[in-house]
C-alpha positions as CSV (number, residue, x, y, z in Angstrom):
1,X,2.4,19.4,-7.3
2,X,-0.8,18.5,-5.4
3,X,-2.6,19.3,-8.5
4,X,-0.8,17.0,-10.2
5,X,-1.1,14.3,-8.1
6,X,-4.4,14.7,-7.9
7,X,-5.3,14.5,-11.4
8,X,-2.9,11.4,-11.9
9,X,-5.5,9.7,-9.6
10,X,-7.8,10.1,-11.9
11,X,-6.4,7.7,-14.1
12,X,-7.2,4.9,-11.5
13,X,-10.2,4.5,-13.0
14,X,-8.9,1.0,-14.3
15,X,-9.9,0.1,-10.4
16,X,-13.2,0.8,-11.1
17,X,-13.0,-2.0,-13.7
18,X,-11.3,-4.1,-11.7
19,X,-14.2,-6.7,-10.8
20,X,-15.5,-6.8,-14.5
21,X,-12.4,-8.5,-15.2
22,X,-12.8,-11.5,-13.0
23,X,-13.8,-14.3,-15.4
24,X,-16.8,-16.1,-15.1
25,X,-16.9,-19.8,-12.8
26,X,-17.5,-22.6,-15.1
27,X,-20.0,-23.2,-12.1
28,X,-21.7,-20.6,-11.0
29,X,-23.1,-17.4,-12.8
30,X,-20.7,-14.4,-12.3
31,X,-22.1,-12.0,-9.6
32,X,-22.0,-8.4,-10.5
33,X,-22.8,-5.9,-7.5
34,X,-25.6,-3.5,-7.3
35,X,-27.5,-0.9,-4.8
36,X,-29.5,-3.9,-4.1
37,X,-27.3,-6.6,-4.2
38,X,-24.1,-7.9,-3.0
39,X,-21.4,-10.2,-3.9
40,X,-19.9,-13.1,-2.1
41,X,-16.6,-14.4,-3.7
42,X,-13.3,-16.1,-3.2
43,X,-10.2,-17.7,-4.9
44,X,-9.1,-21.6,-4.5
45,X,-6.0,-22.8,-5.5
46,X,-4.3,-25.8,-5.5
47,X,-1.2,-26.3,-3.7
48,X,1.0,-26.2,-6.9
49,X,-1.1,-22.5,-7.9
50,X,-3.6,-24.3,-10.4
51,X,-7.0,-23.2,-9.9
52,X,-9.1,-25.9,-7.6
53,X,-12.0,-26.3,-9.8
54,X,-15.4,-28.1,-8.4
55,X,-14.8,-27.3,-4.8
56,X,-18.4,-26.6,-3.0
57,X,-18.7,-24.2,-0.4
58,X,-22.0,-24.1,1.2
59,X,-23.6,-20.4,2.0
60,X,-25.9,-19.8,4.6
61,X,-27.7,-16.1,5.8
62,X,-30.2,-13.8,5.3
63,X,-32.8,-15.5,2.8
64,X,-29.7,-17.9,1.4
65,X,-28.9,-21.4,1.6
66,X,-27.3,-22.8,-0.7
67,X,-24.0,-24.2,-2.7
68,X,-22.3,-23.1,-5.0
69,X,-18.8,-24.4,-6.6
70,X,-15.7,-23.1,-8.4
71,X,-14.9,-22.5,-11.5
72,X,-12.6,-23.5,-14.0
73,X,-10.3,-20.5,-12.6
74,X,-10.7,-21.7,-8.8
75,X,-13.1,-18.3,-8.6
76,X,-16.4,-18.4,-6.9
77,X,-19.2,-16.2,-6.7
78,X,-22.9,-15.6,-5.3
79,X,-25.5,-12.4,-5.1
80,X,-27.2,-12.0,-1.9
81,X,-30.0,-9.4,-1.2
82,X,-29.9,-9.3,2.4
83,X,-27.1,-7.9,4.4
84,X,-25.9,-9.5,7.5
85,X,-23.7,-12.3,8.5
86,X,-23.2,-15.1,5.9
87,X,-21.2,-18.7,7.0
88,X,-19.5,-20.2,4.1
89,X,-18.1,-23.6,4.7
90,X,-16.0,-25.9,2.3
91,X,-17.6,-29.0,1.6
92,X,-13.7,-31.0,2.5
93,X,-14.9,-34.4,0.4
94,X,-14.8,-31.9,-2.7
95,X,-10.9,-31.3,-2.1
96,X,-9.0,-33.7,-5.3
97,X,-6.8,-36.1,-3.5
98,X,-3.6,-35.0,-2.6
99,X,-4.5,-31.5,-0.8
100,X,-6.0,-30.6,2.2
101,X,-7.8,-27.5,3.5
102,X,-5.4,-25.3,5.7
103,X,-5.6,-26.7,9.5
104,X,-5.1,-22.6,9.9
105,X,-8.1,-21.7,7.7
106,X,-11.3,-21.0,10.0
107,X,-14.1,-23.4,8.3
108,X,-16.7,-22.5,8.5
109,X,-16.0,-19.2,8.2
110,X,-18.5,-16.1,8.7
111,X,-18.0,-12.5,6.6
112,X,-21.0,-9.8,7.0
113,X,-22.5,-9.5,3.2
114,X,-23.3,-6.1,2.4
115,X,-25.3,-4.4,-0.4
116,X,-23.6,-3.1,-3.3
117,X,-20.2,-4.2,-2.1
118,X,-18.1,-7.5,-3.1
119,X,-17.3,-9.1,0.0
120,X,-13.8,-12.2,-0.6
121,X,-13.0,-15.0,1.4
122,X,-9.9,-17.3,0.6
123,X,-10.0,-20.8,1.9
124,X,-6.4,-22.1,1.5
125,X,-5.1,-25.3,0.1
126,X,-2.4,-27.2,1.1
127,X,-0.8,-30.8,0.4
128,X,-1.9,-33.4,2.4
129,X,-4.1,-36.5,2.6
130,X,-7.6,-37.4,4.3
131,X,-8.1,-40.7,6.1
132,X,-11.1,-43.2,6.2
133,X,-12.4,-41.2,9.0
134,X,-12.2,-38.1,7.9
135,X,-9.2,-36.5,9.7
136,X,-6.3,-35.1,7.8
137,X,-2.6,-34.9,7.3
138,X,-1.2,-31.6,6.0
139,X,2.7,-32.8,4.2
140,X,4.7,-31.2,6.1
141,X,6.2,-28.0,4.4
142,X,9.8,-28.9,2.8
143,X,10.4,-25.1,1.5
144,X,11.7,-22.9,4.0
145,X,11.9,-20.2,1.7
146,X,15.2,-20.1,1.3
147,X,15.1,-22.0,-2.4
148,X,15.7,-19.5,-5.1
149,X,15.0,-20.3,-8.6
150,X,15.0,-17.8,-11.4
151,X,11.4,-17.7,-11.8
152,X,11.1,-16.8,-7.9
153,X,13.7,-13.9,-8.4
154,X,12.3,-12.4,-11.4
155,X,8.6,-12.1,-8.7
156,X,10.6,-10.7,-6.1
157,X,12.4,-8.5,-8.4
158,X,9.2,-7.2,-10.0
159,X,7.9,-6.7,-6.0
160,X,10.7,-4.6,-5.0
161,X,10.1,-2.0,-8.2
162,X,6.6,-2.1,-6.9
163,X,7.8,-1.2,-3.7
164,X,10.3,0.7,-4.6
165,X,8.0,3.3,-6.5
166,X,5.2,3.6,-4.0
167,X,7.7,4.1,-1.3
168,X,9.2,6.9,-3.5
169,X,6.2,8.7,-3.2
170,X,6.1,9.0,0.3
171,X,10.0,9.2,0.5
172,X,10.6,12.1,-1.9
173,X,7.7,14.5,0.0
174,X,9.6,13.3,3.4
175,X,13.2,14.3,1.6
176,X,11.5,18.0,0.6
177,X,10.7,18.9,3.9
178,X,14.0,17.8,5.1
179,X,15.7,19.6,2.3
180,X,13.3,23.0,2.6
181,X,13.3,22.8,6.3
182,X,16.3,20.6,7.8
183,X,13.6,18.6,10.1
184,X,13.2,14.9,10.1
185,X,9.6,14.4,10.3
186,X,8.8,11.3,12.1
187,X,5.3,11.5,11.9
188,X,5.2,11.1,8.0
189,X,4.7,7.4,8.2
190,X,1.0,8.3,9.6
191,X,0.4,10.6,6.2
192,X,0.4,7.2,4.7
193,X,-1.7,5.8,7.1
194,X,-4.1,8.2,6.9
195,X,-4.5,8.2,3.4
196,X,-5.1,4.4,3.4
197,X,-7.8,4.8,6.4
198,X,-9.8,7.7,4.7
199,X,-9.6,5.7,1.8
200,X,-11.3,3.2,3.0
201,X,-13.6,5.5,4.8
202,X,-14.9,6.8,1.8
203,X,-15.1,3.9,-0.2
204,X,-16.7,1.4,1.9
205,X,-18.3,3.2,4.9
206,X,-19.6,5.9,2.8
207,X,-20.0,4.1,0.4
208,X,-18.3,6.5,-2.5
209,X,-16.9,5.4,-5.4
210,X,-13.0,3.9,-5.3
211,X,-11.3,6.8,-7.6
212,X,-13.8,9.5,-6.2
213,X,-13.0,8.5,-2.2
214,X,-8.9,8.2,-3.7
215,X,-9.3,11.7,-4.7
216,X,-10.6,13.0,-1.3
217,X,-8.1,11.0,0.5
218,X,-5.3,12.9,-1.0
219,X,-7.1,16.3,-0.7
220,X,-7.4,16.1,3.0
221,X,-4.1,14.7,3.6
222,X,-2.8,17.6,1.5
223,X,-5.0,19.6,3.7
224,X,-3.6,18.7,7.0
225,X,0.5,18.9,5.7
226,X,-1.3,22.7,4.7
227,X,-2.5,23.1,8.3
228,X,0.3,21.5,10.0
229,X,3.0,24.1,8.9
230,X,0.6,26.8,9.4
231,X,-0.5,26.1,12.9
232,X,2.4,24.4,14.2
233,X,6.0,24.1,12.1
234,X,6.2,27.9,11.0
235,X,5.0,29.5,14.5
236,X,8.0,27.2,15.8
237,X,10.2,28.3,13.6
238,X,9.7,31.8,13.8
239,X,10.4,31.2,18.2
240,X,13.4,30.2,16.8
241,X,13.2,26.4,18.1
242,X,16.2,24.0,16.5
243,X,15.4,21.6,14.5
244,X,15.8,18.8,17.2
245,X,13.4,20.3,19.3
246,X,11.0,20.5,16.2
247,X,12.2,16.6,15.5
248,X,10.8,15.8,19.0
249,X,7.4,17.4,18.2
250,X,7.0,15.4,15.2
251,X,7.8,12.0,17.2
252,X,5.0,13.0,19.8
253,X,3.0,13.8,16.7
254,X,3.2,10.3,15.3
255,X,2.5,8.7,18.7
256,X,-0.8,10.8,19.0
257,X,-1.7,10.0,15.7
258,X,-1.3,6.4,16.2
259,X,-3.4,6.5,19.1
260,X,-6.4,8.1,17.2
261,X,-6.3,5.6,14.9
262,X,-6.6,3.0,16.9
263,X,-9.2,5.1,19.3
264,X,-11.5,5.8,16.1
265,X,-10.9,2.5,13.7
266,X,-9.4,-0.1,16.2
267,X,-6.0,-1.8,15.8
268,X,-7.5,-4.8,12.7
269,X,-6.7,-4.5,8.9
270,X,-8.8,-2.8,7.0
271,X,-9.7,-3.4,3.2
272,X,-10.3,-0.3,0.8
273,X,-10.8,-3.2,-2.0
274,X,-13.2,-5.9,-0.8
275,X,-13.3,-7.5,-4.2
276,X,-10.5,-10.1,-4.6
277,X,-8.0,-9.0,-6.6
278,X,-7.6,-9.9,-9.8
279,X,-4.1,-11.5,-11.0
280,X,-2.2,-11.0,-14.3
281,X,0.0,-13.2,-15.6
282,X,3.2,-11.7,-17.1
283,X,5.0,-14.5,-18.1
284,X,6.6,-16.3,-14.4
285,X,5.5,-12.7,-12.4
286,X,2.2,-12.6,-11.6
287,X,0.8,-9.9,-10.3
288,X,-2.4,-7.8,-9.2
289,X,-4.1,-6.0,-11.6
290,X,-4.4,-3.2,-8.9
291,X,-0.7,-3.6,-8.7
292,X,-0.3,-2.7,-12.0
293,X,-2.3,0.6,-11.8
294,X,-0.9,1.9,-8.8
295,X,2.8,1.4,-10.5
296,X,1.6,3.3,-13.1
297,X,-0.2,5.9,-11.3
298,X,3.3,6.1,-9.0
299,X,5.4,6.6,-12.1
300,X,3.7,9.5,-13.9
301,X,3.3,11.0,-10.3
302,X,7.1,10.5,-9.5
303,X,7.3,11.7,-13.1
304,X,5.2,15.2,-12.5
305,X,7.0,15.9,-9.8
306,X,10.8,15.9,-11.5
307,X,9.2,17.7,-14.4
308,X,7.7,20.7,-11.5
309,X,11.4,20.4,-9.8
310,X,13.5,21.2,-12.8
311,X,11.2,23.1,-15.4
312,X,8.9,25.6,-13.3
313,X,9.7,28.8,-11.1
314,X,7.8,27.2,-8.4
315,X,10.6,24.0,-8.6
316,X,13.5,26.2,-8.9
317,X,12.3,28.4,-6.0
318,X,12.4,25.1,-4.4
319,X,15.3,23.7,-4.9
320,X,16.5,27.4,-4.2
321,X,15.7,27.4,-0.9
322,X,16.5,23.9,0.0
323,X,20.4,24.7,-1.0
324,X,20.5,27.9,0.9
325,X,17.1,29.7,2.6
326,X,18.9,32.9,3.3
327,X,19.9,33.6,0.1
328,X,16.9,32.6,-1.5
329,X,14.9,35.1,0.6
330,X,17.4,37.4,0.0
331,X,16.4,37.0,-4.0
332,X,13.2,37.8,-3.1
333,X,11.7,34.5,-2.6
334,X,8.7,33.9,-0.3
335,X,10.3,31.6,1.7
336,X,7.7,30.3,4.3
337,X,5.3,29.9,1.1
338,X,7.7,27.6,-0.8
339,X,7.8,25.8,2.9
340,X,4.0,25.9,3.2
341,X,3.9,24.4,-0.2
342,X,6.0,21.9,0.1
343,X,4.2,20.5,3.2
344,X,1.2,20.7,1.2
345,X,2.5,18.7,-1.7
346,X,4.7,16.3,0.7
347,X,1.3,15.4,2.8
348,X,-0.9,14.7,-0.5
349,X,2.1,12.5,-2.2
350,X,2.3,10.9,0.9
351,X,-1.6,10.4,1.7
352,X,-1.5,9.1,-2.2
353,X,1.0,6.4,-0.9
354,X,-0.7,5.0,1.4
355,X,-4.0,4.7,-1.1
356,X,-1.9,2.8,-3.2
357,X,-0.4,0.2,-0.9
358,X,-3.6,-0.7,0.8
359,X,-4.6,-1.6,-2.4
360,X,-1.9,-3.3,-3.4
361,X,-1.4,-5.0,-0.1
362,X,-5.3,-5.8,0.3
363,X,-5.2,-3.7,3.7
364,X,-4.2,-1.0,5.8
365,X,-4.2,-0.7,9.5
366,X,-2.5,1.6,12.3
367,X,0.9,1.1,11.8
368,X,1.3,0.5,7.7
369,X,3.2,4.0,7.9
370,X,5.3,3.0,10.8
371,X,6.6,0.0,9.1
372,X,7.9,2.5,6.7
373,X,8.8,4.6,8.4
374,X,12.4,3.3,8.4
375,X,12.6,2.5,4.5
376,X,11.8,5.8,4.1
377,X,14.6,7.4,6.4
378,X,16.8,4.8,4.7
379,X,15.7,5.7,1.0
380,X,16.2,9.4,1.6
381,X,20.0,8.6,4.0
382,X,21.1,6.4,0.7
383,X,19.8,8.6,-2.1
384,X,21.3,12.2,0.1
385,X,19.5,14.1,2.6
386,X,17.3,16.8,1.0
387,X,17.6,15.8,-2.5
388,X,14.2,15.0,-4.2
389,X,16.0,12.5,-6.9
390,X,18.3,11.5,-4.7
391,X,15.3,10.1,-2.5
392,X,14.0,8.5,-5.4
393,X,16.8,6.5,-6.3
394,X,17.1,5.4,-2.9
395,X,13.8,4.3,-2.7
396,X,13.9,1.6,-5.6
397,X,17.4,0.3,-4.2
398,X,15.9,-0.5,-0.7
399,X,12.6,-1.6,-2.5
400,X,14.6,-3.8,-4.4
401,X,16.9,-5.4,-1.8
402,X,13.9,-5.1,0.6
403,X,11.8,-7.6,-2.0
404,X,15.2,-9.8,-2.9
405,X,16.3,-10.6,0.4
406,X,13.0,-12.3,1.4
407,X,14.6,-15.2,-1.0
408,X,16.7,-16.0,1.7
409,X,15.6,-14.5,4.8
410,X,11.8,-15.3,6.2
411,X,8.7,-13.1,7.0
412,X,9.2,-9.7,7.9
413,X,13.0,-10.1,8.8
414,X,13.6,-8.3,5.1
415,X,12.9,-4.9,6.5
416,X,16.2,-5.3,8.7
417,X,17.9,-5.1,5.6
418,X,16.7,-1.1,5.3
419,X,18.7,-0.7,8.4
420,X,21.8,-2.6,8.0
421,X,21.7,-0.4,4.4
422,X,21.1,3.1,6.6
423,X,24.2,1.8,8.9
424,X,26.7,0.8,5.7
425,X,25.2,4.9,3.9
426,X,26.4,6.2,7.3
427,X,29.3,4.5,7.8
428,X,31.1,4.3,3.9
429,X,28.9,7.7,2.2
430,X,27.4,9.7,4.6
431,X,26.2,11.9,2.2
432,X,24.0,9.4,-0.1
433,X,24.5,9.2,-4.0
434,X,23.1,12.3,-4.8
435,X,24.6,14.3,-1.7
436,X,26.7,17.2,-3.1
437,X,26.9,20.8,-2.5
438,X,24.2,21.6,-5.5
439,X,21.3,19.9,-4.8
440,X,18.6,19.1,-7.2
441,X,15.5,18.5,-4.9
C-alpha cells in the first residue's frame, strides 16, 4: 500500500504546473521564477469577487523601487534579484469608489523575497467609502453567514467531498490499526502534521522540488509508523500491556510530538505553496486548482487501497487478522508482520494527508492533525470501528456535514458538529454502518 501511495504522488505533477497557469496582468509582465530570480505576487478582489483591476502597489527592497499594478484578473506580479525584505504598500487613491482596503490588512506590508521561489501577499477589499481627508469607512458587514443560497451550498457541498476524501486518508490508516491492533492511536493526528511540515521542509527550506519533497514526505512518515511498531507497539504487546495502557502511550506520544514541533519550527503557519493559488471556475464552485489535484490524488489512493484490501493475499491476510488474530496466526499468518505493515502503510497515508491539506489549506502548523484529530475518531465511530470502508464512508459524511453546517453556524464552531455526530453513533448505532461481525477492512 505504501507503494501505491507513493506512486499516486507522482501524479501531482499538475502542482508543478500550477504557477504557469496564472494568467498574465494586463499591467505588468508575468513573473516566472528562476535560480536567480524570484517572484513577488498577489490577488485583489473586489468586494462582490470581481478582480480589482488598476490597483498600484508600490515595492520597495533590495535593488527595487518601483510600482506595479493589477491586472485584468486582479493578479499582480514582479521579479526581484535580491533576496531580503521587500515592503509592498497599496497606493489606497487607486481603490474604485465604493471599496475600501481592509482596516485588518497590514499596509504596508513586508514579506522576505527569495530566489527561485514565488512569494503572495493578499491585500483585502472591502465595501466602504473614503472621505475628503483621506480616512475611511468600511459598510458595516450585513451577512452573518447565516444566508444560504443555492449557489453557497453547492461551494460548501463541493468543500465537504474535498474534506471528506483527504480526511479519509488519514482516517482509514487510523481505522487499520484499530482494526489489526484494537488500539486507538491518539497520536495519528501528528502523522498528518508531519507530513505537512517535512513537506514544506523539503520544498522551500531545501529547496527541492514540490512532487519530489511530497514523495519524501510520505517515505519518512511511512518510515517512522515502520519504526514505531518495531521499537515501541510490538515490544508492548508482547509484555502483554492492554490496550488502554498502550492508548495512554499514544496520548503522551502526541503531546511530545507537538512539542517538537513547536521546539524545532515554532507555533506560525507554514506554506508548502508560496505561489498563490490558482482558482478554477466550475460553474458557481470555485475552487483551487491544487484542490483539484489533491482530490484526485486522494481518490485513486482511497481507490488502491480497497483494490489491495479485497483482491491481494496481503489484503485478505489483513482483513484476516483484524476479524480474529488468533485464528489468523493459527492459519499460518505472520501476524506481527501484517501489524508492522499496516503501521507502515497507515503512517504514509496519513503523512500523504497532511501534504495534501497544507496545500489545499495554504498552510500547516503544529496542531493541523489535532484539529482532526476528532473528525477522524468520528469518521471511523460512524463508519464501524476497524473497518477500512466503513471509515471511508464515515469520512465523507462528517466532511460533508462538517462543510454544510458552516452555512449556518460561524468560524470553526462546524467541527462541533463531528462530536455531536460521534455522541448520536454512540448513542442510536454503536457499532457504525459498516459494524458487523465480518469485517471488510
Amino acid at each position: 500500500m505504501l507503494m501505491l501511495a507513493i506512486t499516486a504522488v507522482i501524479t501531482m505533477v499538475g502542482l508543478g504546473a500550477v504557477p504557469a497557469l496564472a494568467a498574465t496582468p494586463a499591467a505588468t509582465a508575468a513573473c516566472v521564477s528562476n535560480a536567480t530570480t524570484g517572484c513577488l505576487q498577489g490577488t485583489i478582489k473586489l468586494p462582490n469577487g470581481d478582480p480589482a483591476v488598476g490597483i498600484k502597489i508600490g515595492i520597495k527592497g533590495g535593488d527595487l523601487d518601483t510600482t506595479v499594478a493589477t491586472g485584468d484578473d486582479g493578479k499582480w506580479s514582479q521579479a526581484i534579484t535580491v533576496a531580503g525584505p521587500y515592503t509592498i504598500t497599496v497606493d489606497t487613491t487607486s481603490i474604485p469608489d465604493g471599496a475600501v482596503l481592509d482596516s485588518a490588512a497590514k499596509n504596508p506590508a513586508t514579506v522576505n523575497g527569495a530566489l527561485n521561489k514565488n512569494v503572495g501577499y493578499v491585500f483585502k477589499i472591502v465595501g466602504g467609502t473614503t472621505a475628503a481627508d483621506g480616512t475611511t469607512t468600511q459598510t458595516p458587514t450585513t451577512d452573518t453567514g447565516t444566508g444560504v443560497s443555492f449557489e453557497r451550498f453547492l461551494q460548501q457541498f463541493v468543500s465537504g467531498i474535498r474534506l471528506g476524501l483527504l480526511l479519509a486518508l488519514a482516517a482509514v490508516g487510523l481505522s487499520l490499526i484499530f482494526g489489526t491492533t484494537g488500539l486507538s492511536n491518539f497520536a495519528h493526528g501528528e502523522q498528518v502534521t508531519l507530513g505537512g511540515l517535512l513537506a514544506y521542509l523539503f520544498a522551500n527550506v531545501l529547496g527541492l522540488n514540490l512532487i519530489l519533497a511530497a514523495i519524501i514526505s510520505v517515505v519518512i512518515c511511512a518510515a517512522t509508523g515502520y519504526f514505531q511498531d518495531a521499537l515501541i507497539w510490538k515490544p508492548l504487546r508482547r509484555r502483554g500491556l492492554g490496550t488502554t495502557q498502550l492508548m495512554i502511550v499514544t496520548i503522551g506520544l502526541s503531546i511530545a510530538l507537538q512539542y517538537l514541533f513547536q521546539y524545532f519550527l515554532g507555533a506560525s503557519t507554514v506554506r508548502i505553496d508560496q505561489a498563490n493559488p490558482v482558482t478554477v471556475d466550475l460553474g458557481p464552485v470555485t475552487l483551487s486548482a491544487q484542490s483539484l489535484v489533491a482530490m484526485g490524488i486522494a481518490v485513486v489512493v482511497i481507490a488502491l487501497v480497497g483494490f489491495v484490501l479485497v483482491k491481494t493475499r496481503i489484503g485478505r491476510a489483513t482483513r484476516a487478522v483484524s476479524d480474529n488474530p488468533s485464528l489468523a496466526a493459527a492459519s499460518g499468518i505472520d501476524v506481527d508482520r501484517i501489524i508492522r505493515l499496516v503501521w507502515t502503510s497507515a503512517t504514509a497515508l496519513a503523512g500523504l494527508s497532511g501534504v495534501l491539506l497544507g496545500l489545499v489549506l495554504n498552510g500547516v502548523n503544529w496542531q493541523t492533525g489535532l484539529q482532526l484529530l476528532l473528525l477522524m475518531f468520528a469518521a471511523i465511530t460512524l463508519g464501524g470501528l476497524g473497518t477500512a470502508f466503513g471509515a471511508l464512508a464515515g469520512a465523507m459524511i462528517i466532511g460533508l456535514v462538517v462543510e454544510l453546517t458552516n452555512l449556518v453556524l460561524p468560524g470553526d464552531f462546524k467541527y462541533a458538529t463531528a462530536l455531536v455526530i460521534l455522541i448520536l453513533v454512540l448513542l442510536v448505532r454503536p457499532q457504525g454502518i459498516f459494524g458487523r461481525r465480518e469485517r471488510i477492512g
